[in-house]
Residue, then its C-alpha position, 0 to 999 in steps of 0.5 A: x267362867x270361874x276359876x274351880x279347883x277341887x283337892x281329892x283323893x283317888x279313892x274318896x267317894x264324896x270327891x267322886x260325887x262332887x266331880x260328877x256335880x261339876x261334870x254335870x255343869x260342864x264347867x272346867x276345873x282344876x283336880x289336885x290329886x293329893x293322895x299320900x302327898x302330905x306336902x300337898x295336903x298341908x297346902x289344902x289345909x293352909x288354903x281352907x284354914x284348917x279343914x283336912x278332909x277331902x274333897x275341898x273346893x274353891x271357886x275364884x279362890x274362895x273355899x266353898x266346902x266339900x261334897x255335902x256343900x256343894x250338893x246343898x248349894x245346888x239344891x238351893x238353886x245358888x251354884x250355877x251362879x256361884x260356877x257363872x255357869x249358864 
């Protein structure tokens, strides 16, 4: 399985649409709440290279996007592999 982390803030609706994708896969992965922690959101920037928008998900390290990337992954039939999800 893979390592998925996904950086939100409490009351963004697009992390809320990308958590209930990954719930739907029944994968696990790691939520970094990161709601007026600007110490956290500076680490989020420094992992995407710059993108300070919310959700950002990295699968095995690698940045895959936000909500809208996530949906168009599945979509196009590539995030189950992307997860390793069966």
């Amino acid at each position: 399985m893979a390592k998925i982390e996904i950086y939100t803030w409490s009351t963004c609706p697009y992390c809320r649409r990308a958590k209930e994708l990954l719930d739907s896969k029944n994968v696990e992965y790691t939520e970094y709440d990161i709601t007026g922690d600007e110490a956290a959101r500076e680490k989020m920037k420094e992992r995407t290279g710059g993108p300070k928008s919310v959700p950002q998900i990295f699968v095995d390290d690698e940045l895959i996007g936000g909500c809208d990337d996530i949906h168009a992954l599945e979509k196009q039939g590539e995030l189950d592999k992307i997860l390793k999800a069966a």
